[in-house]
C-alpha positions, 0 to 999 in steps of 0.5 A: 602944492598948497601948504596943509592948511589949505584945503585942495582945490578941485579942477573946477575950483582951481579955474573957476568953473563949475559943473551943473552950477555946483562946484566939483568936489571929486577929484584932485586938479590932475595926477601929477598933484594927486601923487603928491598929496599921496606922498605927502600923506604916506610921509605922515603917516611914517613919520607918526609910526616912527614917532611911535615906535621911536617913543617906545624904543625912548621908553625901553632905554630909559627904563635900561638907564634907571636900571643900570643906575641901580646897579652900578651907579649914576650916569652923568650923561645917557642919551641917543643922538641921531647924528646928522650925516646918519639918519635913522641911526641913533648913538647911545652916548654915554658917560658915568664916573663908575666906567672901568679902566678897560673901555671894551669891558664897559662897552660890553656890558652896556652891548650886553644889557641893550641886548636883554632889553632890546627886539631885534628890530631895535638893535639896528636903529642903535648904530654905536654906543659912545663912552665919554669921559668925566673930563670931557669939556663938552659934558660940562656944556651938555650939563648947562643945557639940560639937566635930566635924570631918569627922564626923557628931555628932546633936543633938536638941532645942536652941537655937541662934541663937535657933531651936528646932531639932528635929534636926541633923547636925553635920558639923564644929563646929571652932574654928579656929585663928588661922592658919586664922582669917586664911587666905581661900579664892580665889575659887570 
């Protein structure tokens, strides 16, 4: 098949000939190319609606963390990674100094605010949500590779905590500071 900067060539063109000393300009070389191009074609254009909608689910999520940084505090790390042995499934990886003791209590409050944010159809592309601790020595090295706060940074192709991760949207990558180390959130 030729590359997508290549204009596809007709039966005519591809064997030089032409009908009625013009070139042929319908039709593709055979049916067996045609269904590829449709093919090439429908992947395009799902991926440019994925890209769509994954932009606006992006949005949704970063509005969440900004708003939960309001209430609770600041999130040294607040990102979605599409982990590479799960494709179209995206973990919300998070990490924040205010997180209670009782992991469960903060997952529940996180599950509870995607819930208020998040359609239905959202929900599902979310496959878990991961909290990481403050001490976690691969924090420090997401920290030394991008440093974000209320944004949305795209990364492709890297490894952290030992996962290759196929894709993520950073929303905050922030070290905080030692006040904001030392703050807690109340309770949810």
């Amino acid at each position: 098949m030729p590359s997508q900067f290549e204009p596809m060539k007709t039966d005519a063109q591809a064997h030089g000939t032409a009908r009625d000393g013009q070139g042929a300009t319908e039709g593709l070389a055979g049916s067996a190319e045609r269904e590829e191009v449709r093919r090439f074609r429908t992947h395009d254009l799902d991926v440019l609606l994925s890209e769509g909608l994954m932009r606006e689910l992006v949005e949704k999520i970063r509005k969440l963390e900004e708003q939960i940084a309001k209430q609770k505090g600041h999130f040294s790390l607040f990102a979605l990674f599409l982990r590479e042995e799960a494709p179209n499934r995206w973990d919300l990886v998070v990490s924040a100094p205010w997180f209670w003791a009782d992991e469960k209590k903060t997952l529940d409050f996180l599950a509870k605010k995607l819930r208020s944010r998040l359609a239905n159809d959202e929900l599902v592309a979310i496959s878990r949500i991961v909290l990481i601790e403050q001490s976690n020595p691969e924090l420090k090295a997401i920290h030394r590779t991008l440093q974000v706060e209320h944004g949305a940074e795209e990364l492709r192709d890297s490894n952290f905590f030992g996962l290759q991760i196929r894709h993520a949207y950073v929303i905050t990558s922030h070290l905080p500071s030692r006040a904001e180390a030392s703050r807690t959130g109340g309770a949810p």
